[in-house]
C-alpha positions as a Markdown table, in Angstrom:
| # | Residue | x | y | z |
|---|---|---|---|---|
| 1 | Unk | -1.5 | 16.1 | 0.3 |
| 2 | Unk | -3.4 | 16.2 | 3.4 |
| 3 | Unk | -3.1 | 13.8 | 6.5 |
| 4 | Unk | -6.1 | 13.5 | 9.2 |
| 5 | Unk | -4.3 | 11.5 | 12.0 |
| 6 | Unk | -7.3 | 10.0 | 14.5 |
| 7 | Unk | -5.6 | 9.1 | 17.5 |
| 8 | Unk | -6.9 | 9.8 | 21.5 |
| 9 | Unk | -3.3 | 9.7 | 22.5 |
| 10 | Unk | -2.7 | 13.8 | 22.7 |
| 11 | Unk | 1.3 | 12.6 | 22.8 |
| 12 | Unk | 1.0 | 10.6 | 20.0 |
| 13 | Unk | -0.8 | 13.2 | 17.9 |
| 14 | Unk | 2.1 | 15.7 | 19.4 |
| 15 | Unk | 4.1 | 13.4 | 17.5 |
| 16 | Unk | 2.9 | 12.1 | 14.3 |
| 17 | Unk | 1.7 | 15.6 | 13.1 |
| 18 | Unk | 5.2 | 17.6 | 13.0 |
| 19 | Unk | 6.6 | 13.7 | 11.6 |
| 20 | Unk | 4.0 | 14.0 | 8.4 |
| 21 | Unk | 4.5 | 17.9 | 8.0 |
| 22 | Unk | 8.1 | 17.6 | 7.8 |
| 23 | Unk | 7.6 | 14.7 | 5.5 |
| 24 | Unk | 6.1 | 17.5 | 3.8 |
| 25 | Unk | 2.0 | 16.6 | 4.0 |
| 26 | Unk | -0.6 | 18.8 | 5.5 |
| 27 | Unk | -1.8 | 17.4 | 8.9 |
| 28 | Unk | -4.5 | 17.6 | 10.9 |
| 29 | Unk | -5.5 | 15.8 | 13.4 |
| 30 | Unk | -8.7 | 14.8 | 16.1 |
| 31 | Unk | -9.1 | 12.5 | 19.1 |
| 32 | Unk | -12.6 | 10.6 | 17.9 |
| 33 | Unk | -14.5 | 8.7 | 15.5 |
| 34 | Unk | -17.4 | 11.3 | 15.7 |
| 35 | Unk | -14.5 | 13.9 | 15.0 |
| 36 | Unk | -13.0 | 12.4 | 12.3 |
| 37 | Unk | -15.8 | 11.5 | 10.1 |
| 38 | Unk | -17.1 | 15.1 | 10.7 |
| 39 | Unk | -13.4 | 16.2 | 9.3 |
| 40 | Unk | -13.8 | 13.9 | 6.7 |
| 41 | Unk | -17.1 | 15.3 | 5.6 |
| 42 | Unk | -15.9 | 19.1 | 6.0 |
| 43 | Unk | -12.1 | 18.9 | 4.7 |
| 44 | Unk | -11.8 | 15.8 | 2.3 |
| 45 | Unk | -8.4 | 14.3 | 3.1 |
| 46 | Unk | -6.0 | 12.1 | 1.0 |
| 47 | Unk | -5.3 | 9.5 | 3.6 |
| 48 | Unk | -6.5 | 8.5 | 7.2 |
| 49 | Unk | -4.1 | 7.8 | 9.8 |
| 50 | Unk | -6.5 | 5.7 | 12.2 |
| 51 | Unk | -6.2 | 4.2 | 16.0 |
| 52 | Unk | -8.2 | 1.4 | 16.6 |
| 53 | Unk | -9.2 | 2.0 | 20.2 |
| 54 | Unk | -11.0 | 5.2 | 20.1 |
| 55 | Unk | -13.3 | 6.2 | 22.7 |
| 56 | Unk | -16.5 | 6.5 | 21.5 |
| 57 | Unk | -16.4 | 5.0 | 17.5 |
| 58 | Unk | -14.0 | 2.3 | 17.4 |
| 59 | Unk | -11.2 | 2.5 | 14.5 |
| 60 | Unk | -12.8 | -0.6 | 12.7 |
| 61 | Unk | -16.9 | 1.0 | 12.6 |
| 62 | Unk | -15.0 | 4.6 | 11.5 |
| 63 | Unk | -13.1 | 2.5 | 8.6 |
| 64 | Unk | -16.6 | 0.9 | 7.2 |
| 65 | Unk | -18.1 | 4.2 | 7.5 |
| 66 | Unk | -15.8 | 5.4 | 4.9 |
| 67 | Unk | -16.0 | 3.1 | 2.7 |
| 68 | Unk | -19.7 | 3.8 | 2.5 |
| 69 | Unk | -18.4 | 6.9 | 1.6 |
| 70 | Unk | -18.3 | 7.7 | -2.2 |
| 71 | Unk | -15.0 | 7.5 | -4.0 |
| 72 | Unk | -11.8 | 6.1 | -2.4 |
| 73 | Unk | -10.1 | 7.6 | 0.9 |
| 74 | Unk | -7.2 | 5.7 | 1.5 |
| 75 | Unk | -6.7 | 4.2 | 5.6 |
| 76 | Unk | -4.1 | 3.2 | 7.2 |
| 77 | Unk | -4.5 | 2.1 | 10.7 |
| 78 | Unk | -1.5 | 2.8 | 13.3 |
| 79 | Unk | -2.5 | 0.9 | 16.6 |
| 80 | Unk | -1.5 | -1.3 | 19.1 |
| 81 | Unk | -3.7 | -3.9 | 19.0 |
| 82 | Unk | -1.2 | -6.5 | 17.4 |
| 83 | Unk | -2.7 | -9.9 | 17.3 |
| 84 | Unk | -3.4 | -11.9 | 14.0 |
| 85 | Unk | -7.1 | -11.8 | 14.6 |
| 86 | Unk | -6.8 | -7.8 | 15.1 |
| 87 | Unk | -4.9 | -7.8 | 12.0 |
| 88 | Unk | -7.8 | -9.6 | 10.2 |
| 89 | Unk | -10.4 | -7.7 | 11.8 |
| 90 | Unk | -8.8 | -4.6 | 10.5 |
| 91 | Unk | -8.3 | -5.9 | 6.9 |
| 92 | Unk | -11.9 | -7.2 | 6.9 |
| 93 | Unk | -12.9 | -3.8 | 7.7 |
| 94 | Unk | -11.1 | -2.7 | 4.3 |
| 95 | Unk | -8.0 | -0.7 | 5.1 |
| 96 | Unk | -5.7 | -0.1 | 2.9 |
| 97 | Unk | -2.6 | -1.3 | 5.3 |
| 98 | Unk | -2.3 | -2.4 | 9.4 |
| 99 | Unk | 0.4 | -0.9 | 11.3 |
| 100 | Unk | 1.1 | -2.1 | 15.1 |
| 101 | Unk | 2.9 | 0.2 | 16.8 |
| 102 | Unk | 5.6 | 0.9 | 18.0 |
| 103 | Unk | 6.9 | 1.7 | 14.4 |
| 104 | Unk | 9.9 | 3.3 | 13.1 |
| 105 | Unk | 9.3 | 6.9 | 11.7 |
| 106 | Unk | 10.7 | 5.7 | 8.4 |
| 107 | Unk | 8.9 | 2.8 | 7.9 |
| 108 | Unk | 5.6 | 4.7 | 8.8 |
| 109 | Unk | 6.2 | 7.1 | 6.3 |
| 110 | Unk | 8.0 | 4.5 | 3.4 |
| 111 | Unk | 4.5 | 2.8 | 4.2 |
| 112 | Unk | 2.2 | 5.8 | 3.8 |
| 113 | Unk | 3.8 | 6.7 | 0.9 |
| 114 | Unk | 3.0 | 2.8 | -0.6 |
| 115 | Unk | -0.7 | 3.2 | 0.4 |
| 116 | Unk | -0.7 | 6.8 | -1.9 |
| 117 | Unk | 0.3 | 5.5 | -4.6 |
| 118 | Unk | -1.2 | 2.6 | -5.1 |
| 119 | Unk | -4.7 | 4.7 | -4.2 |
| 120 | Unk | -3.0 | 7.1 | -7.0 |
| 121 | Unk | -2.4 | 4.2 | -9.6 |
| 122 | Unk | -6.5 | 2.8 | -8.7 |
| 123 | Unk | -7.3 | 6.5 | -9.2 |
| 124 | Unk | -6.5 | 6.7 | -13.3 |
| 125 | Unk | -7.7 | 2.8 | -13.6 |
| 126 | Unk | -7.8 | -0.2 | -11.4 |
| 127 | Unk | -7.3 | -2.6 | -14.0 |
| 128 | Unk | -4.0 | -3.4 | -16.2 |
| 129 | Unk | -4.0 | -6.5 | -18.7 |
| 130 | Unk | -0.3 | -7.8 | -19.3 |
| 131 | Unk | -1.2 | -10.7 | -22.2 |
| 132 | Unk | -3.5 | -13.1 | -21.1 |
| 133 | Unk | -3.5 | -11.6 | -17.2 |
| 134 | Unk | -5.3 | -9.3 | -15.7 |
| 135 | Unk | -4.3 | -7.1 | -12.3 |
| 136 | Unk | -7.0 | -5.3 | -10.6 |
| 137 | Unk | -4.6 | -2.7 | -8.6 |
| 138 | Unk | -8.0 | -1.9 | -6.4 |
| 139 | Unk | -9.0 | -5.9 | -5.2 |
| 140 | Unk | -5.2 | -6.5 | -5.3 |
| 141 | Unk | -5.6 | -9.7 | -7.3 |
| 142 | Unk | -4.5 | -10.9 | -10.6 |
| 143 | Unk | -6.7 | -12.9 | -12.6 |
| 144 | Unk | -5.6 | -15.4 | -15.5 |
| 145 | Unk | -8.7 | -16.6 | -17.2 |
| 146 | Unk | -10.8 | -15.6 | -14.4 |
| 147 | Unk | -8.7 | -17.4 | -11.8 |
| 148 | Unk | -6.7 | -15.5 | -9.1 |
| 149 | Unk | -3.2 | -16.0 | -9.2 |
| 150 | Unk | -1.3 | -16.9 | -6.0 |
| 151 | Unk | 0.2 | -14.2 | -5.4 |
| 152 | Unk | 1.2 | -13.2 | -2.1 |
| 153 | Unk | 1.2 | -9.3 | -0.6 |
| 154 | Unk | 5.2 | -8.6 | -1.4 |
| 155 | Unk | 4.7 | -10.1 | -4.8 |
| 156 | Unk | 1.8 | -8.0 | -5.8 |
| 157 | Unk | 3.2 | -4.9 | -4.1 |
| 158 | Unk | 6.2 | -5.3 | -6.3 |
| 159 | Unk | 4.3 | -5.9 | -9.4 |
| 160 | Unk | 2.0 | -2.7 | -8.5 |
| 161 | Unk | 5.1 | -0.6 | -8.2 |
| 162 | Unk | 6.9 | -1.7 | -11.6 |
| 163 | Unk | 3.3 | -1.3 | -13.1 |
| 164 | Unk | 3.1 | 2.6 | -12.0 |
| 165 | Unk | 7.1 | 3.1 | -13.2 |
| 166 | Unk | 7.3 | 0.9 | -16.6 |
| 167 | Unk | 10.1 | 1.2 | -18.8 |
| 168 | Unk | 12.1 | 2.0 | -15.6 |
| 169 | Unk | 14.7 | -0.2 | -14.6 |
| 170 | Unk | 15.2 | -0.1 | -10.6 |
| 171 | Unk | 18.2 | -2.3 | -9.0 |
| 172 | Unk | 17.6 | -4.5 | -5.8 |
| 173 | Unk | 18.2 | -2.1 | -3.2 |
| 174 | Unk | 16.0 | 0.3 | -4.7 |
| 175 | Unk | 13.5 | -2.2 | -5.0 |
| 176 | Unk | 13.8 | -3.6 | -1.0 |
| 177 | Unk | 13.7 | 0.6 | -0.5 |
| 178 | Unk | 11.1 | 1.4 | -2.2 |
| 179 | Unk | 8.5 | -2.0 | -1.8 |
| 180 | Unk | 9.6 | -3.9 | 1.3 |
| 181 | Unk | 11.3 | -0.6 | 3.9 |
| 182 | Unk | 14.1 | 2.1 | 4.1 |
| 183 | Unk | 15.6 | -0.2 | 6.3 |
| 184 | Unk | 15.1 | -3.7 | 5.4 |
| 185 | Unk | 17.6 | -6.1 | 7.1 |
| 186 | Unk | 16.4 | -9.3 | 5.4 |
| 187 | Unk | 18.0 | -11.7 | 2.4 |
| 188 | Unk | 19.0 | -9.4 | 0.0 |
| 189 | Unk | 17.9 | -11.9 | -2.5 |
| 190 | Unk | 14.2 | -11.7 | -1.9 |
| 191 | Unk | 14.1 | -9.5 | -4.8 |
| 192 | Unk | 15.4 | -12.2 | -7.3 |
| 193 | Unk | 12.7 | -14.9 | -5.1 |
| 194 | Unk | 10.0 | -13.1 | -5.5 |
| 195 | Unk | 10.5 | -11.6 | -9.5 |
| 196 | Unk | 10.8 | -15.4 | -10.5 |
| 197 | Unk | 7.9 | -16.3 | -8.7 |
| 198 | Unk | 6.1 | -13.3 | -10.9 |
| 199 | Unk | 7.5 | -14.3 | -14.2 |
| 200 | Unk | 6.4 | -17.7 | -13.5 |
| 201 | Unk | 3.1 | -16.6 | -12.6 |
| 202 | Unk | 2.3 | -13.6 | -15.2 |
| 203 | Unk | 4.5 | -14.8 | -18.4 |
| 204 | Unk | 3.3 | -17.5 | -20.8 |
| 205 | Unk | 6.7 | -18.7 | -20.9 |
| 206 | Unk | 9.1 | -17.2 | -17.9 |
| 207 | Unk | 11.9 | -18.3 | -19.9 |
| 208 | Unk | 11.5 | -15.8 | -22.8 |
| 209 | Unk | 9.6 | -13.3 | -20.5 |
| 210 | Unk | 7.4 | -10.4 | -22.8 |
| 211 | Unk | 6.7 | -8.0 | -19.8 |
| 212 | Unk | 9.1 | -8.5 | -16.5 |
| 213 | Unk | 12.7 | -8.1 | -17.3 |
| 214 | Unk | 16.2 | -8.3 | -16.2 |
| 215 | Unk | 19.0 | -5.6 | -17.5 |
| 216 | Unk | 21.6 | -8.3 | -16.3 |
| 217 | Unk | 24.0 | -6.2 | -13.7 |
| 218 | Unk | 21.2 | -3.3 | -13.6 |
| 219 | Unk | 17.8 | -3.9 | -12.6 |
| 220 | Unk | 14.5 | -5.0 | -13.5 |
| 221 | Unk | 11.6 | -3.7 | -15.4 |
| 222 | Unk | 8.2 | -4.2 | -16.8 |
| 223 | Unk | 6.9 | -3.4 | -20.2 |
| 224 | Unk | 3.0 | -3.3 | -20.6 |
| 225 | Unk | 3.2 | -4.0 | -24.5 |
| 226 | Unk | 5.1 | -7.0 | -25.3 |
| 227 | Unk | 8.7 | -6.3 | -26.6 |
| 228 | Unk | 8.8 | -7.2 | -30.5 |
């Protein structure tokens, strides 16, 4: 898969472009707006690495002129520009995810690799219906009669993830590895938190669940048709 990394920082780009090739992506890289939405046009990548303080386009005018791109290039902004409003700003401009550096390499790529595949899972259908619910993988919502359920980002990052794995039975430290980061230091029992809060959300009775599971001492797993 290939990587356009947009960054005026010719140390950064020194650094991030061996980081994804030996991650094993193609990389490219330029030190512009104007240059990257050229590249863009010329070599169509699979995901945008983007700086938000770019000197001539700013990261957030590049990000809307993708999306009035057609189809879906995923973007991920890398930047230092860490406040809450920023954060907004850059999620109003319709990134995929908002990363403030400095950032481990790790976590940068565990979070890249999120971005993919959830742009991979919106790619062969944005919409799964589990009973009388209805998650749109691309507006990141799930809707229950037409009403959003309040979910919040972990919850519905973890239900994406079962949803592209079903059947599969991960444990919790595959789960905090593979949803939350490689190296998550936080209560270990966020996993169990934040299934209940799903079952309670997406089952029509969370007691006798028909699509999120527990293998008691194993794991947990979704099933898009109902168990008989």
């Amino acid at each position: 898969m290939r990587m356009l990394i947009v960054e005026d920082e010719e140390g950064l780009r020194s650094y991030l472009e061996p980081l994804l090739i030996r991650a094993g992506y193609d990389a490219d890289s330029v030190a512009s707006g104007g240059e990257a939405l050229m590249s863009i046009r010329i070599r169509r990548p699979d995901l945008v690495l983007l700086d938000v303080g770019l000197p001539d386009l700013s990261g957030l005018e590049v990000c809307r002129e993708i999306r009035r791109m057609p189809g879906y290039l995923p973007v991920v902004f890398l930047t230092g520009q860490d406040s809450p409003e920023d954060e907004l700003r850059g999620f109003g401009a319709r990134c995929d995810d908002y990363i403030t550096k400095p950032v481990q390499p790790e976590t940068l790529l565990a979070r890249i690799k999120n971005v993919l595949r959830l742009a991979g899972i919106a790619a062969h259908g944005d919409k799964v219906t589990l009973g009388s619910v209805t998650v749109d993988l691309r507006a990141r919502e799930a809707l229950r009669d037409g009403r959003p359920l309040p979910l919040g980002p972990k919850e519905f990052d973890l239900l994406a993830f079962l949803l592209e794995h079903p059947g599969q039975v991960f444990g919790k430290t595959q789960l905090l590895t593979q949803v939350w980061s490689p190296d998550f230091r936080g209560d270990p029992h966020t996993v169990e938190s934040r299934m209940s809060k799903l079952r309670i959300e997406l089952e029509d009775n969370p007691n006798t669940p028909r699509h999120l599971h527990t293998r008691r001492g194993v794991g947990y797993y979704l099933t898009l048709e109902p168990r008989g």
